[in-house]
C-alpha positions as protocol buffer text, in pm:
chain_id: "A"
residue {
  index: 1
  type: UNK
  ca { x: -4009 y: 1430 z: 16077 }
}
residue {
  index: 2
  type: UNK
  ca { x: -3965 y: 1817 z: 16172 }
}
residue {
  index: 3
  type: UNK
  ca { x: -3706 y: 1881 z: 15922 }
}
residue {
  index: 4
  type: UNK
  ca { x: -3637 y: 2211 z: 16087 }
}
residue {
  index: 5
  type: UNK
  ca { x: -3303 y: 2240 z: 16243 }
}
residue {
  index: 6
  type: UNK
  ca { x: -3192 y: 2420 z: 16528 }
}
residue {
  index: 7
  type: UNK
  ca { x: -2879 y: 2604 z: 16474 }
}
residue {
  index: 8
  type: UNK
  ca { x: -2667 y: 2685 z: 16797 }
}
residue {
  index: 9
  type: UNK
  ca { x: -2432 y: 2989 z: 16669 }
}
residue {
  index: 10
  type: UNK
  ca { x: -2772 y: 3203 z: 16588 }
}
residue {
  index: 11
  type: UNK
  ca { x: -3166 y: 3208 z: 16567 }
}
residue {
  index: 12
  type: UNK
  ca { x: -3200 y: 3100 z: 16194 }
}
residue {
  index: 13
  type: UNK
  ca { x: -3361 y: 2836 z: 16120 }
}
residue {
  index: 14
  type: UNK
  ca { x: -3424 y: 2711 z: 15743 }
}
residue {
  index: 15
  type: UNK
  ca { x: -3756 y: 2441 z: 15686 }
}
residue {
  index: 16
  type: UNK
  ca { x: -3608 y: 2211 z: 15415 }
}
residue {
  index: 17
  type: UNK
  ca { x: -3875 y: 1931 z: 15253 }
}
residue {
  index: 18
  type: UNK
  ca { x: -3781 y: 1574 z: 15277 }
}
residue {
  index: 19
  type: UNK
  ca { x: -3669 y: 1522 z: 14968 }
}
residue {
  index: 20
  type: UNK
  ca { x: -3378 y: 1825 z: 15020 }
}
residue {
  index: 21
  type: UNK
  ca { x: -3313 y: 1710 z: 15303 }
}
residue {
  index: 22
  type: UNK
  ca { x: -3221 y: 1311 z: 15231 }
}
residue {
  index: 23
  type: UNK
  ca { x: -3029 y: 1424 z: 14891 }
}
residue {
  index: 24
  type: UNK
  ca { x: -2841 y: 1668 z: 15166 }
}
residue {
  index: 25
  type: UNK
  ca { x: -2773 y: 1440 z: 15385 }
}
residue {
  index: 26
  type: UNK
  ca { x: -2725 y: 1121 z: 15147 }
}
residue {
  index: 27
  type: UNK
  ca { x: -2412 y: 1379 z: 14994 }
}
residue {
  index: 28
  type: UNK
  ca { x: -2279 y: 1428 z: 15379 }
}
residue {
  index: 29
  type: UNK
  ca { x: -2275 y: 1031 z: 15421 }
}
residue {
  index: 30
  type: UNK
  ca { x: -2078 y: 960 z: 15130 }
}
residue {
  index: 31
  type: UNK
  ca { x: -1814 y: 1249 z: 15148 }
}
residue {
  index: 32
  type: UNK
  ca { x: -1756 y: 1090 z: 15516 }
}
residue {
  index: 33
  type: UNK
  ca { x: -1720 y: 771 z: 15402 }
}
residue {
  index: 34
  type: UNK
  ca { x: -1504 y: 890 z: 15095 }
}
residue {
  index: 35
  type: UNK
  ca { x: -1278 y: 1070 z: 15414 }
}
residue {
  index: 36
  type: UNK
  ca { x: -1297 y: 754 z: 15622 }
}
residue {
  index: 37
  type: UNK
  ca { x: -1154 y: 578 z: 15309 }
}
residue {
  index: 38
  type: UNK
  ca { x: -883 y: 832 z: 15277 }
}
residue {
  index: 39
  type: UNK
  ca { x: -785 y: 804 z: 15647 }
}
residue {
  index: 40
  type: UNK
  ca { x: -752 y: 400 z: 15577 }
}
residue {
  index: 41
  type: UNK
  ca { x: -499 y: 501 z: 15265 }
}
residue {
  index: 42
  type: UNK
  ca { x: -260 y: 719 z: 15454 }
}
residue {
  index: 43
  type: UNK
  ca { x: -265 y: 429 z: 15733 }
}
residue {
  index: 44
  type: UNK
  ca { x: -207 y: 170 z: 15516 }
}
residue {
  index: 45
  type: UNK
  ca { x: 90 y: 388 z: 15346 }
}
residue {
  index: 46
  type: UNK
  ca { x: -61 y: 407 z: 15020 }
}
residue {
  index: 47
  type: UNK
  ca { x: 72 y: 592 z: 14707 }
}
residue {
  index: 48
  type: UNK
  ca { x: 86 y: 967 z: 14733 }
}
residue {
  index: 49
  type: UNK
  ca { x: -100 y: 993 z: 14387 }
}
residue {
  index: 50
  type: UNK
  ca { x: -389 y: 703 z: 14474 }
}
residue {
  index: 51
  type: UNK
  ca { x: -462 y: 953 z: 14772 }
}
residue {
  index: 52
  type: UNK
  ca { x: -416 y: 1302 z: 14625 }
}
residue {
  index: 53
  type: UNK
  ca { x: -731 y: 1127 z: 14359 }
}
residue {
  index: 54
  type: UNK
  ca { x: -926 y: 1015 z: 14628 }
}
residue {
  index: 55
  type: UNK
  ca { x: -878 y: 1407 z: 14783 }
}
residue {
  index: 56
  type: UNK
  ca { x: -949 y: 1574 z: 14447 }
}
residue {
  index: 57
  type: UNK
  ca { x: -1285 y: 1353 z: 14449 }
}
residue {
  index: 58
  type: UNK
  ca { x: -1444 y: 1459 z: 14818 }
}
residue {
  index: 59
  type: UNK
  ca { x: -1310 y: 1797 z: 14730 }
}
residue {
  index: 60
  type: UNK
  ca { x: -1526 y: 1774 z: 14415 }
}
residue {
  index: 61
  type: UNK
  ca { x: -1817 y: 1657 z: 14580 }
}
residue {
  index: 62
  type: UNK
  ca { x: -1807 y: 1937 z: 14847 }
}
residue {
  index: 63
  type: UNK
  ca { x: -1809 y: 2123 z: 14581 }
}
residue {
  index: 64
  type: UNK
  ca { x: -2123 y: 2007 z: 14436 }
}
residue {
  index: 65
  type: UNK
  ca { x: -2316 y: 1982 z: 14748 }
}
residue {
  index: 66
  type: UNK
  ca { x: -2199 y: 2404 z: 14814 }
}
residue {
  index: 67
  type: UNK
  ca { x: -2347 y: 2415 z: 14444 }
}
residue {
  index: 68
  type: UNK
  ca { x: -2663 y: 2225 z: 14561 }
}
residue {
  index: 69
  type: UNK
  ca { x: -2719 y: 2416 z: 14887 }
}
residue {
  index: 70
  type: UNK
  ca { x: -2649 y: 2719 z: 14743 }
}
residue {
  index: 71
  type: UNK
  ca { x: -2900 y: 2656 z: 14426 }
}
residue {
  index: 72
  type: UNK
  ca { x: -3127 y: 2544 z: 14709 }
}
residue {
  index: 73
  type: UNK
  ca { x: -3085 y: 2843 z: 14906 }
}
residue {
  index: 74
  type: UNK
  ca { x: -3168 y: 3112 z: 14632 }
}
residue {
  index: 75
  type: UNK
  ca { x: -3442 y: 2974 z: 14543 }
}
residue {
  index: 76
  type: UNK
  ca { x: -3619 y: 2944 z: 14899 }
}
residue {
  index: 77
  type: UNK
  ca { x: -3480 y: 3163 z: 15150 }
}
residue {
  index: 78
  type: UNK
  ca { x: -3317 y: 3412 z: 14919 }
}
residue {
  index: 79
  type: UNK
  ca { x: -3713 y: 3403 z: 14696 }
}
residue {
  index: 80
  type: UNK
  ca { x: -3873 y: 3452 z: 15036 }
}
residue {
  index: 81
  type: UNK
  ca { x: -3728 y: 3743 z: 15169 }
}
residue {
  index: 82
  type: UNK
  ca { x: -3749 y: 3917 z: 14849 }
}
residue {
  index: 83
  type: UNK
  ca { x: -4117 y: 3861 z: 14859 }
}
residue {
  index: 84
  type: UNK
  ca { x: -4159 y: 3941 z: 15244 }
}
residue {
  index: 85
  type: UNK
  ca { x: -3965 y: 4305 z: 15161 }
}
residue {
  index: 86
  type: UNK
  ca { x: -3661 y: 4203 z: 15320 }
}
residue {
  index: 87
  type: UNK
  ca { x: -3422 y: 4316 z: 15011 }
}
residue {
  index: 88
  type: UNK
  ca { x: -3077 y: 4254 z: 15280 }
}
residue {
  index: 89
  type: UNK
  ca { x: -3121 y: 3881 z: 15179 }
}
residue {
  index: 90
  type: UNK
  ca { x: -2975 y: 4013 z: 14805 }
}
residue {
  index: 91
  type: UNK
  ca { x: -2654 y: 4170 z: 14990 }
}
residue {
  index: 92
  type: UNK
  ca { x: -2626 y: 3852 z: 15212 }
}
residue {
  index: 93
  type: UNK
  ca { x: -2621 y: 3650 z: 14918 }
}
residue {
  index: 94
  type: UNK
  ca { x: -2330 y: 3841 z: 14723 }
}
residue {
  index: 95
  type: UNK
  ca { x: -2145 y: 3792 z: 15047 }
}
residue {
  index: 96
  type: UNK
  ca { x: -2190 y: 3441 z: 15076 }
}
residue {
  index: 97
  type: UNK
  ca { x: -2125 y: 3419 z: 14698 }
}
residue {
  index: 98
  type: UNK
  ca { x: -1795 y: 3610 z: 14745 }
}
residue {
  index: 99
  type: UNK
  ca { x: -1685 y: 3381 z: 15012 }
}
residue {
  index: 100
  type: UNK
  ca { x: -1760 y: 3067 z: 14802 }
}
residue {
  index: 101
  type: UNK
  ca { x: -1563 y: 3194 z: 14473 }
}
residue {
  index: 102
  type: UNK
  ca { x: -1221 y: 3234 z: 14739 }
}
């Protein structure tokens, strides 16, 4: 599998190895189901507190996988560029790091 990904807002592109890519992906698929399951409480008119928990715990795991990506991140792309000369990569980071911390 080409675990390159085409990205349609711009022209980067980030290689990720299989095993980043299933733990990425294996997060995605159980936040959705942890928002499907959410859905199904409000629907079925459950307690205000039960769901607020459920909330606290995708929000937690979004979270993590920002932690994960970002960890991820330094340590390829961010490594990289350093090495290739392209120092912006350092600036892009504190900006992206500056976003998350809002």
């Amino acid at each position: 599998m080409d675990c390159a990904r085409e990205c349609k807002n711009c022209s980067r592109r980030k290689h990720r190895n299989e095993k980043e890519y299933k733990d990425l992906i294996h997060r995605l698929n159980r936040m959705e189901g942890q928002i499907r399951g959410i859905r199904s409480m409000v629907e079925e008119d459950r307690y205000c507190v039960d769901i607020l928990t459920q909330v606290q715990a995708v929000s937690s795991a979004l979270n993590a996988f920002s932690k994960t990506l970002l960890s991820n991140h330094i340590k390829t792309c961010v490594v990289d560029d350093i090495r290739d000369g392209k120092e912006e990569s350092v600036d892009e980071l504190c900006k992206t790091i500056q976003k998350l911390m809002k």
